[in-house]
N, CA, C and O atoms as a MOPAC input file, in Angstrom:
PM7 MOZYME 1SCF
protein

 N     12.12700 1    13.64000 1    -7.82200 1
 C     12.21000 1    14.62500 1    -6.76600 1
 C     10.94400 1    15.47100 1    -6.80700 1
 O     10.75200 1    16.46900 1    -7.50200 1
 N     10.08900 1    14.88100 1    -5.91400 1
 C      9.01600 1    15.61500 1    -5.57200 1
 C      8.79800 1    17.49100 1    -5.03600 1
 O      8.16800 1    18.49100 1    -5.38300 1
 N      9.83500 1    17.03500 1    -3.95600 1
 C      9.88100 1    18.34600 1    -2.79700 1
 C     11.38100 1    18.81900 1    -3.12000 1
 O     12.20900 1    18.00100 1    -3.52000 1
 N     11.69300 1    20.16000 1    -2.93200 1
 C     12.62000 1    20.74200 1    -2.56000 1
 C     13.13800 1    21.43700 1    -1.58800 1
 O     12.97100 1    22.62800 1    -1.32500 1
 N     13.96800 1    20.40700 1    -0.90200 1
 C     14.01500 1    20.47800 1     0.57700 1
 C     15.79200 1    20.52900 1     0.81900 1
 O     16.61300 1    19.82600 1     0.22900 1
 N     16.12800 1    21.78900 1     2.07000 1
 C     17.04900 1    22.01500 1     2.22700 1
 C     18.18700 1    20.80700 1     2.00100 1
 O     19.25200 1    20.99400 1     1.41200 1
 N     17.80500 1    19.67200 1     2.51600 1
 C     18.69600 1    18.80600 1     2.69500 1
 C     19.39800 1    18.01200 1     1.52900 1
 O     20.57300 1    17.66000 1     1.42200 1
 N     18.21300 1    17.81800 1     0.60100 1
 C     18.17700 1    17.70600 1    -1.09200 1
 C     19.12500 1    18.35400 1    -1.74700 1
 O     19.78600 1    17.70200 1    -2.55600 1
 N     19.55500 1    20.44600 1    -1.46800 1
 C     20.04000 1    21.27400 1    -1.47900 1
 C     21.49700 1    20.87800 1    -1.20000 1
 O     22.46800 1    21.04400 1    -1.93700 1
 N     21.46500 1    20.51800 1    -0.41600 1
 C     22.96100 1    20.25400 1     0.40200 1
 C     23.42500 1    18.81100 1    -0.21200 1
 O     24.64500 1    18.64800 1    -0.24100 1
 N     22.89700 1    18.11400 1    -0.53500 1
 C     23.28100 1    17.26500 1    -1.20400 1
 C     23.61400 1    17.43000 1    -2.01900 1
 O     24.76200 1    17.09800 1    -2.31600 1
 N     22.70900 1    18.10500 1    -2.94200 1
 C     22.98700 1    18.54100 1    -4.76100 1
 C     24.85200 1    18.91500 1    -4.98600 1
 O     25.67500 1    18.46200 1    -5.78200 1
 N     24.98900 1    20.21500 1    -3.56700 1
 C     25.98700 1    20.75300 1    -4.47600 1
 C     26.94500 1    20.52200 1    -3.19300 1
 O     27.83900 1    21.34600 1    -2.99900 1
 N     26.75900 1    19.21400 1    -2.14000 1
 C     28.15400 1    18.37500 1    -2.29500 1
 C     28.50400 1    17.62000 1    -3.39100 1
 O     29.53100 1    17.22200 1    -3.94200 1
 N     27.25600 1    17.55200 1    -3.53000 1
 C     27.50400 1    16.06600 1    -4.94200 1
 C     28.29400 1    17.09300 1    -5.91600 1
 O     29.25200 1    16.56300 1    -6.48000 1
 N     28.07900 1    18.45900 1    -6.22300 1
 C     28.77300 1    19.46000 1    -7.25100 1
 C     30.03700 1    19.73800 1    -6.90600 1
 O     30.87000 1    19.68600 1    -7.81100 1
 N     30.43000 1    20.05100 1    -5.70800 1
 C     31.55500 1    20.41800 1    -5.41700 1
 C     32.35100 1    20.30000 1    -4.89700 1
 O     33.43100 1    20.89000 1    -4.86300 1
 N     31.61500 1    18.84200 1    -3.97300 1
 C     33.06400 1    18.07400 1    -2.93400 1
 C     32.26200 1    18.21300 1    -1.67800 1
 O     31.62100 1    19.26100 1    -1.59500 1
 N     32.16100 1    17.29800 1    -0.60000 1
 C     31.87000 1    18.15100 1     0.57700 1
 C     33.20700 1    19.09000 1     1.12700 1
 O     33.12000 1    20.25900 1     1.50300 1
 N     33.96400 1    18.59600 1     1.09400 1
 C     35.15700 1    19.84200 1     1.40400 1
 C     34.75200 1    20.85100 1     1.34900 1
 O     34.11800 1    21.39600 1     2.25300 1
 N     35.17500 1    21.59500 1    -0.31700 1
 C     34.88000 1    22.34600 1    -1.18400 1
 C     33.66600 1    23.35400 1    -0.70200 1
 O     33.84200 1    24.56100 1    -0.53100 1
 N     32.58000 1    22.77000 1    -0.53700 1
 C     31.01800 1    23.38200 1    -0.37300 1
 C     31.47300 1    23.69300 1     1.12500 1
 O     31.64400 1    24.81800 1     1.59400 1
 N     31.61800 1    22.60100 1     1.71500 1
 C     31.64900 1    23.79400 1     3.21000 1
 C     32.52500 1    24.44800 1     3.59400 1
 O     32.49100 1    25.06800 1     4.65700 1
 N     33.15700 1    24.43800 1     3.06600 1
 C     34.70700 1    25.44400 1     3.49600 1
 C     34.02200 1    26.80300 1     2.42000 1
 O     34.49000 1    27.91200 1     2.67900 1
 N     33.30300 1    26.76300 1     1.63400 1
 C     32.35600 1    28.13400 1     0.73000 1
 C     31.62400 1    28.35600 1     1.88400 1
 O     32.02400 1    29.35900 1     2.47400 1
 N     30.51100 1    27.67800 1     2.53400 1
 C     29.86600 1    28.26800 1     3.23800 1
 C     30.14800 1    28.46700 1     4.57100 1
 O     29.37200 1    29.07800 1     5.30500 1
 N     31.50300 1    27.86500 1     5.05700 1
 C     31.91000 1    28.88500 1     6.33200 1
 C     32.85400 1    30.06500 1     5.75200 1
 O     33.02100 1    30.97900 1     6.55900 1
 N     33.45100 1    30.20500 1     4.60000 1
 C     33.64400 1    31.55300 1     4.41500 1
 C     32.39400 1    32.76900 1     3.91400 1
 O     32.38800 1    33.99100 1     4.06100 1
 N     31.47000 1    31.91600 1     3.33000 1
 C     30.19400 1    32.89800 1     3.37800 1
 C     29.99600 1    33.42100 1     4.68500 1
 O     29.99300 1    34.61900 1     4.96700 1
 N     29.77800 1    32.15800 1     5.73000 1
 C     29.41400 1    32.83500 1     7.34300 1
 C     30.13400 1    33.79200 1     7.76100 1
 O     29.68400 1    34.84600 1     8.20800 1
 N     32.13300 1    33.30800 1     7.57400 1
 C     32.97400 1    34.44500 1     8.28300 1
 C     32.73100 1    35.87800 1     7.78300 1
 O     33.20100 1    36.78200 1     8.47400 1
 N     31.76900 1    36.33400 1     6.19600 1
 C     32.30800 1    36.96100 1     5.68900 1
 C     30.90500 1    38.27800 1     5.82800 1
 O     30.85400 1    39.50400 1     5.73300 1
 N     29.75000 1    36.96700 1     6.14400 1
 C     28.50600 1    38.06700 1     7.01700 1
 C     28.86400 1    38.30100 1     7.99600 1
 O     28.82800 1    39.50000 1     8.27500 1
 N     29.46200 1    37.24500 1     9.18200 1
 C     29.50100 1    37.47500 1    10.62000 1
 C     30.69400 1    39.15300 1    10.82000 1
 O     30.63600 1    39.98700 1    11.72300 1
 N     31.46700 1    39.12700 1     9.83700 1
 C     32.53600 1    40.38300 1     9.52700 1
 C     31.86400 1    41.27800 1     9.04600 1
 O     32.19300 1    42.27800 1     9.68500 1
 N     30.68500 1    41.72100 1     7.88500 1
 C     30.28100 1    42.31800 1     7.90100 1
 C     28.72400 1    43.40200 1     8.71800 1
 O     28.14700 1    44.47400 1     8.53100 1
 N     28.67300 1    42.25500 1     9.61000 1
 C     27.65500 1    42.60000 1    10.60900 1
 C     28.65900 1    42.77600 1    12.12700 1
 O     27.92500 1    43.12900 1    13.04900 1
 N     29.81500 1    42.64700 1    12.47400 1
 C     30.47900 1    43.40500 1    13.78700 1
 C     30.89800 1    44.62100 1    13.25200 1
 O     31.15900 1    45.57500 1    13.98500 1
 N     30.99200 1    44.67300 1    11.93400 1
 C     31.57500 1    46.00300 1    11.49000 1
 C     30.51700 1    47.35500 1    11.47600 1
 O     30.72700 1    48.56600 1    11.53600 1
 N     29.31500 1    46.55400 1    11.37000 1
 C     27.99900 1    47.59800 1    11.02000 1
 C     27.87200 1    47.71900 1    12.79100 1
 O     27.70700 1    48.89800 1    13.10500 1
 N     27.90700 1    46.87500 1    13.87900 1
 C     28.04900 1    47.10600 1    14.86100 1
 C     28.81300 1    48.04000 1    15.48800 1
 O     28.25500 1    48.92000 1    16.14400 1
 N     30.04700 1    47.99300 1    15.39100 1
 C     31.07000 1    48.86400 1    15.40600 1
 C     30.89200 1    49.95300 1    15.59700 1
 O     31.01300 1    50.72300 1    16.54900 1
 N     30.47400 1    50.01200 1    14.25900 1
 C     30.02800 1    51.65000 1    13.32300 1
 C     29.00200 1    51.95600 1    13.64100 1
 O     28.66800 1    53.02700 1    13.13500 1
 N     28.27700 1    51.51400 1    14.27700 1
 C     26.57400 1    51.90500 1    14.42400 1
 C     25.97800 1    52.49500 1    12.68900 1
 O     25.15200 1    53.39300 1    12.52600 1
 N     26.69000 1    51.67600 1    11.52900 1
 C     25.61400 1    51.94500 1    10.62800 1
 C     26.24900 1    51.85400 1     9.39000 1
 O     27.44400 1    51.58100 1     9.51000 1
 N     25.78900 1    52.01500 1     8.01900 1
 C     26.84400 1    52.04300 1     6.61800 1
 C     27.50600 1    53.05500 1     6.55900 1
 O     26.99800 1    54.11400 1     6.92600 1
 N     28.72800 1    53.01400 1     6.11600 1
 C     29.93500 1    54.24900 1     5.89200 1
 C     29.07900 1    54.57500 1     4.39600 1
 O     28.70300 1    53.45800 1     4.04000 1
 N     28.62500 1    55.54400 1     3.41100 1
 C     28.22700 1    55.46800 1     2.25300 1
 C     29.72100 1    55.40600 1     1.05500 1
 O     29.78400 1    54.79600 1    -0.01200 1
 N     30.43300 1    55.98400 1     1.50200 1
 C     31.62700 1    56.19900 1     0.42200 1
 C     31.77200 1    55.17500 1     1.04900 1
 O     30.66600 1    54.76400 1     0.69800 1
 N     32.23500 1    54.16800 1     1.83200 1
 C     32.78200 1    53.01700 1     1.52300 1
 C     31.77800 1    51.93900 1     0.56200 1
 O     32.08700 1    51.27400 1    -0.42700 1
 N     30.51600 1    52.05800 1     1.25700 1
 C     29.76500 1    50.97300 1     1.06500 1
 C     29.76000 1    51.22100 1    -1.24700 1
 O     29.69700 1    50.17700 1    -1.89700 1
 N     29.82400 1    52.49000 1    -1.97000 1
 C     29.87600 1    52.83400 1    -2.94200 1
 C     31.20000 1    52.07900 1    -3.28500 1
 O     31.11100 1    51.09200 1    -4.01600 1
 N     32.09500 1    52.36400 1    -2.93900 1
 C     33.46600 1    51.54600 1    -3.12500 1
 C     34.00900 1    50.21700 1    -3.26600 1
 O     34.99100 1    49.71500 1    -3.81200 1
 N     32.77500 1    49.72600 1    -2.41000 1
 C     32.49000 1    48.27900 1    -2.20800 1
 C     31.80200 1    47.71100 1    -3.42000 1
 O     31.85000 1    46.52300 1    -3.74100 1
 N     31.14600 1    48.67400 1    -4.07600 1
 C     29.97700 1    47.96000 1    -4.95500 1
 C     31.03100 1    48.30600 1    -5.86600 1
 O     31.62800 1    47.23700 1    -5.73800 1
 N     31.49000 1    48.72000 1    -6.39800 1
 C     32.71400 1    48.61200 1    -7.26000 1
 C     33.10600 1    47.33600 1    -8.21200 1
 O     33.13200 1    47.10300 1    -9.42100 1
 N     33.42400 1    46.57100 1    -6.87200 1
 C     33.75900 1    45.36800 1    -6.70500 1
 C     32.65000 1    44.42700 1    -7.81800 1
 O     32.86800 1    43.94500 1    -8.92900 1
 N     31.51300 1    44.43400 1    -7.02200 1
 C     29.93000 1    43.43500 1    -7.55300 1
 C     30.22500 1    43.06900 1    -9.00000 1
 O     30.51500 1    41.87200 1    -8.98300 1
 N     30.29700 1    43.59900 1   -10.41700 1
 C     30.55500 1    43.15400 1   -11.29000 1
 C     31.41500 1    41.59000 1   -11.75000 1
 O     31.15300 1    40.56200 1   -12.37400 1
 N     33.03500 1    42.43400 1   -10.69300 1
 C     34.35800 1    41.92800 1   -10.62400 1
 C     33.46300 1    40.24800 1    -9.43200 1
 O     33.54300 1    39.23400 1   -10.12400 1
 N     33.04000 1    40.05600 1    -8.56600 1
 C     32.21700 1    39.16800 1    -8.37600 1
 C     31.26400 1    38.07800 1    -9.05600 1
 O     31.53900 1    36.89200 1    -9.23700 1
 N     30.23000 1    38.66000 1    -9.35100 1
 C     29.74100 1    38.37700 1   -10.42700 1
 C     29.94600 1    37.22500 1   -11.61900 1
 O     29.31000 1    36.17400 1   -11.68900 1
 N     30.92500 1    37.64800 1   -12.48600 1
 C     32.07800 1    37.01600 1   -13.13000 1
 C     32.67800 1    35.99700 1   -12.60100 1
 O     32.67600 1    34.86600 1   -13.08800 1
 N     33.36300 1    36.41600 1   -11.32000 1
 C     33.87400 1    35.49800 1   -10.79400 1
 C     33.14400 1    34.08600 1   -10.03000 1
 O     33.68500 1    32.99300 1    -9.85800 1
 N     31.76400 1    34.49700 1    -9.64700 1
 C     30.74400 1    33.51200 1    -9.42600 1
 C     30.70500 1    32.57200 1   -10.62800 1
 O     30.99600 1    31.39000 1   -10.44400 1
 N     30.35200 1    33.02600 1   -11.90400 1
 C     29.93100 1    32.51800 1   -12.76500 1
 C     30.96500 1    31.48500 1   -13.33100 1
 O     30.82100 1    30.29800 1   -13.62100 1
 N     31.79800 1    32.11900 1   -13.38100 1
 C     33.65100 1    31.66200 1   -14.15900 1
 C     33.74900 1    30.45500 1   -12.99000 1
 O     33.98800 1    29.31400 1   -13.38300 1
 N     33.62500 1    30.62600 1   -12.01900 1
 C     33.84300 1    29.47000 1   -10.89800 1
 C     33.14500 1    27.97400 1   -10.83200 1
 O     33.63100 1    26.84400 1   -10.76400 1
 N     31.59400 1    28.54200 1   -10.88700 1
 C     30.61300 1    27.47400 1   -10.97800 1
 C     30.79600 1    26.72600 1   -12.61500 1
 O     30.52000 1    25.53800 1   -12.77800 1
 N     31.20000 1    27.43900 1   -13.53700 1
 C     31.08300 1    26.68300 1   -14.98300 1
 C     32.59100 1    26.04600 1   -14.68500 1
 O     33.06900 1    25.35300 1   -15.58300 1
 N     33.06700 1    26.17100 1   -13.93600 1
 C     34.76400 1    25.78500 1   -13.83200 1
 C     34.41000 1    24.31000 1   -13.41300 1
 O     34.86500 1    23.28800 1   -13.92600 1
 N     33.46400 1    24.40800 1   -12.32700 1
 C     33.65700 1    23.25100 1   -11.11200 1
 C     32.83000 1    21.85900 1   -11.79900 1
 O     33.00300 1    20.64900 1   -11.64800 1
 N     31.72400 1    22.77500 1   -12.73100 1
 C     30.55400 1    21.49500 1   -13.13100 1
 C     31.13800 1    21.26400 1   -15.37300 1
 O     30.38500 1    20.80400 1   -16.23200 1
 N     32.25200 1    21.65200 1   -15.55700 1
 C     32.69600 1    21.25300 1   -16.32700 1
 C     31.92300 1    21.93800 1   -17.70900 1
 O     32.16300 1    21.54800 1   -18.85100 1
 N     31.13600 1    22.82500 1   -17.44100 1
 C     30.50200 1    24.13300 1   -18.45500 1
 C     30.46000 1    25.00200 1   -18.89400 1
 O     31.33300 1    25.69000 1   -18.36600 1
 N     29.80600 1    25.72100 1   -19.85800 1
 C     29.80000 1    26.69000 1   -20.14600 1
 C     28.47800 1    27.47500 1   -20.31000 1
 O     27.43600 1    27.10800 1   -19.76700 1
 N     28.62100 1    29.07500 1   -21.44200 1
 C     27.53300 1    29.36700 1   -21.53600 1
 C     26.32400 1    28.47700 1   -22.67600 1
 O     25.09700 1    28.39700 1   -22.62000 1
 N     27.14900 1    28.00700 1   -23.48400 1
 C     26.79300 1    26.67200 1   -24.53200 1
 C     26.20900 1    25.76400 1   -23.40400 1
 O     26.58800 1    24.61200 1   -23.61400 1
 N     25.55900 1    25.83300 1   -22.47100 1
 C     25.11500 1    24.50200 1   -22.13400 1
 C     24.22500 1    25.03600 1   -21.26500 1
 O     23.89600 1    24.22100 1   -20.40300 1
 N     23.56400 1    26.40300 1   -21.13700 1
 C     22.22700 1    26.67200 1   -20.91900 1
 C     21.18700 1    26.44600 1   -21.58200 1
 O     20.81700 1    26.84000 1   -22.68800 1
 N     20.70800 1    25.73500 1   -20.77700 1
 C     19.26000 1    24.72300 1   -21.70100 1
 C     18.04600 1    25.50200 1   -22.02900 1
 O     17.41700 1    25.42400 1   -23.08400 1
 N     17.72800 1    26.41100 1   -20.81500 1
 C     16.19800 1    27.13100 1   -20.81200 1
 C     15.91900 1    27.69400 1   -19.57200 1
 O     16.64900 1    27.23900 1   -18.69200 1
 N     15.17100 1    28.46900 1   -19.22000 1
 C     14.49700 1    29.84200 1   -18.34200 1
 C     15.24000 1    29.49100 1   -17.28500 1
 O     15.98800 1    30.37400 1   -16.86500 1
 N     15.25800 1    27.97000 1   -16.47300 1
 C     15.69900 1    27.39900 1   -15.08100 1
 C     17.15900 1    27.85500 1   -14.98800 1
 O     17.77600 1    28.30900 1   -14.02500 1
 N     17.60500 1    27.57800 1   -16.43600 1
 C     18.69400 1    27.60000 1   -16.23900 1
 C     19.67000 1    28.74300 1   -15.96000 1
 O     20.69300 1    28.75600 1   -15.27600 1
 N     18.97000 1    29.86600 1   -16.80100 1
 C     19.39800 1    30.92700 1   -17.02900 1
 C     18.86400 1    31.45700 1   -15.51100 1
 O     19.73700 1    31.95400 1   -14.79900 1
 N     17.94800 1    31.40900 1   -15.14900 1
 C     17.92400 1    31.96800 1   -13.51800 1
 C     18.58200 1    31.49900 1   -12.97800 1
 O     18.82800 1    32.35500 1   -12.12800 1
 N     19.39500 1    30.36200 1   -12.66100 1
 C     20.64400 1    29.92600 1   -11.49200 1
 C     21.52800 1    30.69000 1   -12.32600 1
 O     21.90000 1    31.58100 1   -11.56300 1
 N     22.10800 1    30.88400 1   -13.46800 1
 C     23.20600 1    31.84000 1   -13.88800 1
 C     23.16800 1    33.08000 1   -13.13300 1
 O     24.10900 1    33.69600 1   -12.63400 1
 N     21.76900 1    33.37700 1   -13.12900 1
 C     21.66800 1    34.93900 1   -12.35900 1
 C     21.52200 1    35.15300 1   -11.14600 1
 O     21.65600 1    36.21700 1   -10.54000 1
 N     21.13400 1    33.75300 1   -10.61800 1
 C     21.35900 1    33.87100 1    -8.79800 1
 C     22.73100 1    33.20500 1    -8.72200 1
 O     23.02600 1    33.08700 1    -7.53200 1
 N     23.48800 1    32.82100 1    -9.35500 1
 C     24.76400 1    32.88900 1    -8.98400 1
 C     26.01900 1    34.15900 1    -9.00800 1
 O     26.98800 1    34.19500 1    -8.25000 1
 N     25.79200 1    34.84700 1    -9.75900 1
 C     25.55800 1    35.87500 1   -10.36600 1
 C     25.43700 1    37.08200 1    -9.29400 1
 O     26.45400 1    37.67200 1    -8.92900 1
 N     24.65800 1    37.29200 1    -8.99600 1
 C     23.70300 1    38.02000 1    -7.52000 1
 C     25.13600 1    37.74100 1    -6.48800 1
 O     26.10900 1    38.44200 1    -6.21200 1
 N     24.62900 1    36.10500 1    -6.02900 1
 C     25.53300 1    36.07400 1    -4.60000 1
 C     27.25200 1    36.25200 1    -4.78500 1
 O     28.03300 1    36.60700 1    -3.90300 1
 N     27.45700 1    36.02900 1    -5.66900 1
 C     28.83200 1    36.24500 1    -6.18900 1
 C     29.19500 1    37.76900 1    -5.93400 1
 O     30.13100 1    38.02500 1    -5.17500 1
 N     28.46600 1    38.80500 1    -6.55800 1
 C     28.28300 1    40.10700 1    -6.71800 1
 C     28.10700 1    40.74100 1    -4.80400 1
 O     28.85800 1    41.42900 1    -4.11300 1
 N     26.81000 1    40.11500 1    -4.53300 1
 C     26.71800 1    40.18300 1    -3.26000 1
 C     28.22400 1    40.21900 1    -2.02200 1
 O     28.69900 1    41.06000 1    -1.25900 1
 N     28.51900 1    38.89100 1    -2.38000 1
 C     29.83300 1    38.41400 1    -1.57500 1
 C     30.66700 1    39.12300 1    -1.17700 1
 O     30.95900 1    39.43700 1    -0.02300 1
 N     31.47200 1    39.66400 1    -2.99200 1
 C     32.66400 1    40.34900 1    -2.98900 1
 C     32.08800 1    41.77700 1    -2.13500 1
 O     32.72500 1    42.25900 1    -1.19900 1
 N     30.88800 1    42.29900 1    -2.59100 1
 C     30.71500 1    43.45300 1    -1.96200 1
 C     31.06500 1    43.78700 1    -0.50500 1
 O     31.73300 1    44.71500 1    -0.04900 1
 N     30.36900 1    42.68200 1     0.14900 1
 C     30.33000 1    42.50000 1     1.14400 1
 C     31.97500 1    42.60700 1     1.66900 1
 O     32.54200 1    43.52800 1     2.25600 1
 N     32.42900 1    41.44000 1     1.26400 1
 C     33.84500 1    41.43400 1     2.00500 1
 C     34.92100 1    42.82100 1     1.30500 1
 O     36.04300 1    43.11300 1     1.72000 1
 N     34.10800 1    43.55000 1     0.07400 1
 C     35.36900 1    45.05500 1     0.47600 1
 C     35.01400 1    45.59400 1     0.96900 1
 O     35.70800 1    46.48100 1     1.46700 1
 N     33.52400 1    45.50200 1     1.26500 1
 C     33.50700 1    46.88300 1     2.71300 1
 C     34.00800 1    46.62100 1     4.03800 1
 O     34.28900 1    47.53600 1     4.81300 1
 N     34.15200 1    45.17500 1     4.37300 1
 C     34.49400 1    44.70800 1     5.64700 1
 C     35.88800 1    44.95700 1     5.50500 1
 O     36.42900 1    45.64200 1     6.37400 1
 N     36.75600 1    44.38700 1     4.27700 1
 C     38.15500 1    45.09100 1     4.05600 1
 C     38.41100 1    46.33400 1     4.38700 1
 O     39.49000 1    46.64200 1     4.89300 1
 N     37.16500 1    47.47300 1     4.07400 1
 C     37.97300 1    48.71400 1     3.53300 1
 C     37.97200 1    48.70800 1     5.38400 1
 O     38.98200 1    48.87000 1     6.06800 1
 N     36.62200 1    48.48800 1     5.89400 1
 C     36.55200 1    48.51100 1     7.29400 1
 C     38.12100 1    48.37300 1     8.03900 1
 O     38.83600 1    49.11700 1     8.71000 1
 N     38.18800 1    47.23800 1     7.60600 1
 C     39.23700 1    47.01200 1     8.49000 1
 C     40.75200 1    48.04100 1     8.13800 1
 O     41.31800 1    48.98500 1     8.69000 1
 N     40.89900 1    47.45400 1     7.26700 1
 C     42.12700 1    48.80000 1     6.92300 1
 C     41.90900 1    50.40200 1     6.78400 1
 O     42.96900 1    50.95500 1     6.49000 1
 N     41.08900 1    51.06800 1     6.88500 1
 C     40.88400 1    52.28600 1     7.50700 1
 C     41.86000 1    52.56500 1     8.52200 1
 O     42.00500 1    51.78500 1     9.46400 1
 N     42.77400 1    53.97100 1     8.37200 1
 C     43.29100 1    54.83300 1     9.01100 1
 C     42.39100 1    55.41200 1    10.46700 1
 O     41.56800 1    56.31800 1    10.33800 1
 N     42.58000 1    54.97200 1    11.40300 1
 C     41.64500 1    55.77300 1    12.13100 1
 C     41.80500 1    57.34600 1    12.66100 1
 O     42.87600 1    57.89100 1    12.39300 1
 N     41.04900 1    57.92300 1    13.21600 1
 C     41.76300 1    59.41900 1    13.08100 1
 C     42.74700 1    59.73500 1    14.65300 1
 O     42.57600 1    59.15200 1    15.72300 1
 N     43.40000 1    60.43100 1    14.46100 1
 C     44.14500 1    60.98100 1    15.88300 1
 C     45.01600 1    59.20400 1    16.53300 1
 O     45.67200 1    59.18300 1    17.57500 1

């Protein structure tokens, strides 16, 4: 593998996770920006106490990124080889963290009391 090219990408981690699996992740990734961008619409902007509330969450993500992906490819932390490796731990890591954030602010969004 010369090039690293989207399509290569998409292969890799059907081949990891099923095509099922992988795209049913990345149309809930989509539902879960496309929800958090009508909500910023909505609102014309970030709530800060929510968006703080939300990050809460990122850790609890995080974890759960990590715990998921070593679930699916049959691993652990015993089977980080070197630098490459340990950076996909941490960009999994990231979007995991990212994710959950994302979808409790769109939660808190949605379940909010509105006033009057």
């Amino acid at each position: 593998m010369k090039e690293l090219t989207l399509s290569t990408l998409i292969a890799v981690f059907e081949e990891m996770f099923g095509p099922l699996l992988f795209w049913a992740l990345v149309a809930a990734a989509v539902a879960v920006t496309a929800a958090f961008l009508w909500v910023l619409l909505r609102e014309r902007g970030l709530a800060a106490r929510r968006l703080v509330r939300a990050e809460l969450f990122a850790p609890l993500g995080a974890v759960a990124a990590i715990a998921f992906v070593f679930w699916i490819t049959n691993s652990g932390l015993g089977d980080i080889g070197g630098p490459v490796d340990l950076v996909m731990v941490i960009a999994i890591a990231v979007a995991g963290a990212g994710g959950l954030t994302l979808l409790a602010y769109v939660v808190q969004a949605l379940l909010r009391r509105r006033p009057g």
